[in-house]
C-alpha positions in Angstrom: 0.0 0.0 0.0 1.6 3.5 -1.1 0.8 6.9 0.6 1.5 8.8 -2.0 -1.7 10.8 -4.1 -1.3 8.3 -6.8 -1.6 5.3 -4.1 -4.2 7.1 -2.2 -6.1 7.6 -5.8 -6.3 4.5 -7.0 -7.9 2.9 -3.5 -11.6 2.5 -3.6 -12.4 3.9 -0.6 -10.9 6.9 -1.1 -12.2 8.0 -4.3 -16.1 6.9 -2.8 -14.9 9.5 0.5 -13.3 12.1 -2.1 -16.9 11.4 -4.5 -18.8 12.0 -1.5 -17.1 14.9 -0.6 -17.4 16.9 -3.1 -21.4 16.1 -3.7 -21.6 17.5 -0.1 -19.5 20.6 -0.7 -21.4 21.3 -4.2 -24.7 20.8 -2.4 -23.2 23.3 1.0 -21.5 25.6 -1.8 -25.3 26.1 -3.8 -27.5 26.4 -1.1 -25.3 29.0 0.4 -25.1 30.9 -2.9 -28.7 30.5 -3.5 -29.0 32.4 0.5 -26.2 35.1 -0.9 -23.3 35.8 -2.9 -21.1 36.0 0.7 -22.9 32.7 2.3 -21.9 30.7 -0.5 -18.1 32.4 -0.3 -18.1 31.3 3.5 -19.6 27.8 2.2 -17.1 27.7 -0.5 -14.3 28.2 2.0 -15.0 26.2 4.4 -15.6 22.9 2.1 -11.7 23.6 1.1 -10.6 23.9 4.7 -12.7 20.8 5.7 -11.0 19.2 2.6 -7.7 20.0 3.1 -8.3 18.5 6.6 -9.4 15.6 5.7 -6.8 15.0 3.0 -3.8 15.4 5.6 -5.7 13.0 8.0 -6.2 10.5 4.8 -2.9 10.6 4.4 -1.5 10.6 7.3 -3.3 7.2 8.0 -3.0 5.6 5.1 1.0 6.3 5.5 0.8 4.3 9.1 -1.6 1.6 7.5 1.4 1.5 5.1 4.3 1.7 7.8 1.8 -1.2 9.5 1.8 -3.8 6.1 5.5 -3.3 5.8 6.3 -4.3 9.5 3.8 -7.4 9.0 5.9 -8.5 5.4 9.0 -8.3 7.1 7.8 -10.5 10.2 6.6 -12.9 7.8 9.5 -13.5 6.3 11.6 -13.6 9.5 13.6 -9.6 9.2 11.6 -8.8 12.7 11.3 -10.9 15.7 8.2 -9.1 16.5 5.9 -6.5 15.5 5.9 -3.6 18.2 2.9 -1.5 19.2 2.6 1.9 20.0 1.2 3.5 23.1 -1.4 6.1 21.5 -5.0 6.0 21.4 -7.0 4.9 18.0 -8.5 2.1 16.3 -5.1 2.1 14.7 -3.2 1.6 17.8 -5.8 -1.0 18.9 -5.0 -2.9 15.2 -1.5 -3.3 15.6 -1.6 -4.2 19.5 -4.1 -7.1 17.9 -1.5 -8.0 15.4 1.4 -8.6 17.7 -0.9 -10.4 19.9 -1.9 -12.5 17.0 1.9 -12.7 15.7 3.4 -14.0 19.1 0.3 -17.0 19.0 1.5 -17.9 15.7 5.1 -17.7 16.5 4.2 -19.7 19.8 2.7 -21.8 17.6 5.2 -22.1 15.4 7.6 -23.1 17.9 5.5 -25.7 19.3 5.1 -27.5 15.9 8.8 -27.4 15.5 9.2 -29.3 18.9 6.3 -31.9 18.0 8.2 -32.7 14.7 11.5 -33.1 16.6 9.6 -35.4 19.8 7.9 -37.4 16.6 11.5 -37.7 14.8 12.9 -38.9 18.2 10.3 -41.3 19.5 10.3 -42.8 16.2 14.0 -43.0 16.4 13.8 -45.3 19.7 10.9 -47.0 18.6 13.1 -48.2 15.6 15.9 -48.7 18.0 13.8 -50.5 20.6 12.1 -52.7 17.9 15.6 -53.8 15.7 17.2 -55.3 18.6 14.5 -58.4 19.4 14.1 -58.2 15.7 17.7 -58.9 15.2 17.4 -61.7 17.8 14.7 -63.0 16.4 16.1 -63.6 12.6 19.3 -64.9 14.8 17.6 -67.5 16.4 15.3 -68.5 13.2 18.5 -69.1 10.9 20.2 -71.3 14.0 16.7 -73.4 14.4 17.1 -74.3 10.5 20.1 -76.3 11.6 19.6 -79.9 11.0 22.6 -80.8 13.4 21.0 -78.9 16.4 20.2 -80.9 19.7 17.0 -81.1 20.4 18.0 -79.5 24.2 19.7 -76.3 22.2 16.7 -76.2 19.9 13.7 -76.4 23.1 16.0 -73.4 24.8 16.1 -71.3 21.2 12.4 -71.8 20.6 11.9 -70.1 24.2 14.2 -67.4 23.6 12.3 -66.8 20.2 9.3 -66.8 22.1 10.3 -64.4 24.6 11.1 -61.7 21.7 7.9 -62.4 20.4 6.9 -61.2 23.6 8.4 -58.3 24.3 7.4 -57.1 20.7 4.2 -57.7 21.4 3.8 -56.0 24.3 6.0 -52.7 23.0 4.1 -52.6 19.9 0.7 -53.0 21.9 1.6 -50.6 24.5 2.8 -47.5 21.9 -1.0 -48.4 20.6 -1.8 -47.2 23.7 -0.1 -44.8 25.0 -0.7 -42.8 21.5 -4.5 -43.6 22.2 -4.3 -41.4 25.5 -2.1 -38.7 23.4 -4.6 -38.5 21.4 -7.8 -38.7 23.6 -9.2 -42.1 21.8 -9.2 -44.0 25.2 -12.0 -44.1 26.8 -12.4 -44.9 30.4 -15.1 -46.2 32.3 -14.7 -44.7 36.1 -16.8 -46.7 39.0 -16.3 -46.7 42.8 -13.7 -49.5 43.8 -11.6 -50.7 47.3 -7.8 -49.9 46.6 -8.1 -54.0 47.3 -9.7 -54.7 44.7 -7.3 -52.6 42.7 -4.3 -54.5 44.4 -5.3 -57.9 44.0 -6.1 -57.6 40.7 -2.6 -56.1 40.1 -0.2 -58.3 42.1 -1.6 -61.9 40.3 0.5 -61.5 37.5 3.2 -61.3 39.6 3.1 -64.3 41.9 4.9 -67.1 39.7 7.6 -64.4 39.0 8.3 -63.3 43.0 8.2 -67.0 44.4 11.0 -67.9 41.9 13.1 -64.9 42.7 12.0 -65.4 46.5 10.8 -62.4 47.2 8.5 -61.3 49.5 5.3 -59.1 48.9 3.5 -57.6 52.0 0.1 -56.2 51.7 -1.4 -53.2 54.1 -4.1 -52.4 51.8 -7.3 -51.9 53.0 -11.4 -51.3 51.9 -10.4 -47.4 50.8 -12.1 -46.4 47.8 -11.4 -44.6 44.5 -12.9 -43.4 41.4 -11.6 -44.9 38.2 -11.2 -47.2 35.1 -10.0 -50.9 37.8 -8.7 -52.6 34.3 -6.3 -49.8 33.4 -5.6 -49.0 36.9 -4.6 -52.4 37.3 -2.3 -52.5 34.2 -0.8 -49.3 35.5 0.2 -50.8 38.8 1.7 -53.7 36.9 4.0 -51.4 35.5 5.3 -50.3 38.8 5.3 -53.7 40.3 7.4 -54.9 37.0 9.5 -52.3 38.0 10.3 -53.3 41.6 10.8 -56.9 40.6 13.0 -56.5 38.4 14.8 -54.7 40.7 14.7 -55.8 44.1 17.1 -58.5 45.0 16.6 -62.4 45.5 15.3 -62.7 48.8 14.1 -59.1 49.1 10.4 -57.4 49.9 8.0 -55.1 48.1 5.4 -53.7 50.4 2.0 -52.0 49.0 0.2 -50.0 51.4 -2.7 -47.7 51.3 -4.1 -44.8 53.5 -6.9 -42.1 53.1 -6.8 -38.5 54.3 -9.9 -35.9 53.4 -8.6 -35.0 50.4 -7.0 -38.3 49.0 -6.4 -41.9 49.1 -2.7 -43.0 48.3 -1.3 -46.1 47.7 2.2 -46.7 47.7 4.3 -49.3 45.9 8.1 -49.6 47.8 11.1 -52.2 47.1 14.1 -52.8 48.9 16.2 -52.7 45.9 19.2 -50.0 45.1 16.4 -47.1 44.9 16.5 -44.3 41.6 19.7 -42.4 40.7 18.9 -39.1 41.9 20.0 -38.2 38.8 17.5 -40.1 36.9 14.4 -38.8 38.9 13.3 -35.8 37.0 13.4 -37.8 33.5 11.8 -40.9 35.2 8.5 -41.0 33.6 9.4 -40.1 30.1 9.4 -41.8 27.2 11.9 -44.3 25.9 14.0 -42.7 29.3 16.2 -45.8 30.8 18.3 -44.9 34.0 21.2 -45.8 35.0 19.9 -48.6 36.7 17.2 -49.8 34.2 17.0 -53.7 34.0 18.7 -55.3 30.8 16.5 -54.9 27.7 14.2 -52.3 29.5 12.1 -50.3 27.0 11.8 -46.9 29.2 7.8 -46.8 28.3 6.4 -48.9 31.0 6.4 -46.0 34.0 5.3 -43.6 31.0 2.9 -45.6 30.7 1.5 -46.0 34.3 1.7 -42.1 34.5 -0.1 -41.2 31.3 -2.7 -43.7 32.6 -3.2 -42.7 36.1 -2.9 -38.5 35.2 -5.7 -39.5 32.4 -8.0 -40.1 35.4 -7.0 -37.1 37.7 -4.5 -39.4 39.3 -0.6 -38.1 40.3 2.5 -40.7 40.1 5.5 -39.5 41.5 8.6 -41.4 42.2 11.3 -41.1 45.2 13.4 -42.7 47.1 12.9 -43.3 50.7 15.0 -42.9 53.2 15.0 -46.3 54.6 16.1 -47.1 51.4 15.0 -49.0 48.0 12.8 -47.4 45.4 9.2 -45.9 46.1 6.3 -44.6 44.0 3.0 -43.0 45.2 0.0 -42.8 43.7 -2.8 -40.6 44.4 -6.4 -39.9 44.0 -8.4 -36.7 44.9 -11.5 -37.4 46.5 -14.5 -36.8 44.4 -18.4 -36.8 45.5 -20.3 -39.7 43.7 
């Protein structure tokens, strides 16, 4: 947009206000001459003035709207970091303090995207990463079953190996289903009144094969509190936790689950008496594809994700710490809701 009389000309707008314009002034101009020669000379003069007026105000704003489009092209094409606003009065004023609102939301915006494609480019650089390796087993083990020389010993323990990468695919694959499902709000969950017992028991039985080989003891101090939630994913979420302590508490050694109500909560606690979190580790411990410095061998980093993204998709909190009488401790909790 120009300022200049030949810019200002060929706009639209103007020519309709300098058209209508000078209909009014004729009109002014004749029916003061048709009152008297000197009316229509006071007429005549003032529909100059008012003209001259209005021409320096035209101008003037159409040089800011122009000043205005020029500071837009150049933040669109990245000469600006920002479009500043002035501190007058005016619709004009009000305009550009609209623009730079609008420009920081789209450079907000912008920013945001950016970090979505590089998370995306990332996950789906573990996911390849976390997928190649049982992959890699897998073809391994095939091409050593299709030996004709092979004991049938060496065989049966290479056909359970296959079958345990079969597993852990299975599960990582069905678990990114998952977890993208919450991302993207196509879980639905079916909250209802349960005991944290109910919760618990349902929980630990996966679990009870696994802890009496490694020896390990698990004590109970659960009670008949009740919470509001989905029990089937709660229950899967514990899992995760409880795979966690397993896998990391010693032969011999004791996981203890307890529960406990206050007014505003109930909490249950999940605690091992293995080495306990790296401190180092504890503010990264719930993201994705994360693995400690103590993470079991072969650990995916997306089972505590997991929990979390289940538990916070029901108003739940998961925090991990470590106690001080040692080992590894997480606590969930719920508000208390009115049903």
């Amino acid at each position: 947009m120009k300022a200049g009389r030949g810019g200002l000309l060929r706009n639209r707008d103007v020519r309709r206000e300098l058209a209508a314009w000078g209909v009014v002034s004729a009109a002014v101009c004749a029916a003061g001459f048709f009152v008297s020669p000197a009316c229509g000379g006071f007429a005549a003069c003032g529909a100059v003035c008012a003209g001259v007026v209005h021409a320096v105000f035209l101008r003037r704003r159409y040089r800011d709207l122009a000043a205005l489009c020029g500071s837009i092209d150049r933040v669109l094409h990245g000469q600006e970091d920002i479009l500043l606003s002035d501190n007058e009065e005016g619709e004009l004023s009000i305009l550009k303090s609209e623009i730079r609102k609008m420009t920081v939301r789209l450079r907000e915006a912008a920013d945001l995207l950016r970090q979505d494609k590089r998370r995306l480019s990332d996950a789906m650089a573990d996911i390849s990463h976390q997928l190649r390796t049982p992959l890699t087993t897998m073809q391994l083990t095939l091409s050593l079953l299709a030996s004709e020389s092979l004991s049938d010993e060496r065989r049966l323990a290479l056909t359970y190996e296959l079958r345990e990468s079969l597993e852990r695919v299975d599960w990582l694959v069905e678990t990114l289903l998952k977890l993208s499902g919450i991302d993207a709000g196509a879980i639905t969950f079916a909250p209802e009144t349960w005991t944290v017992e109910e919760w618990v028991r349902r929980a630990v039985e996966p679990f009870a094969v696994p802890m009496e080989l490694r020896e390990q003891k698990l004590t109970l101090r659960v009670g008949e509190e009740r919470f509001f939630g989905d029990l089937r994913w709660c229950a899967e979420a514990l899992e995760n936790l409880l795979k966690n302590c397993v896998e990391h508490t010693p032969t011999g050694g004791e996981i203890c689950i307890e529960s406990q109500e206050t007014a505003l909560f109930v909490e249950l606690t999940v605690r091992d008496s293995g080495p306990g979190f790296d401190r180092r580790d504890l503010p990264r411990l719930f993201e994705r594809f994360y693995r400690g410095r103590n993470a079991a061998e072969g650990s995916a980093g997306i089972g505590l994700a997991f929990a979390r993204a289940v538990l916070e998709a029901q108003g739940a909190s998961l925090r991990a710490e470590n106690p001080p009488e040692g080992g590894a401790l997480f606590r969930i909790r719920f508000a208390k809701v009115i049903v």
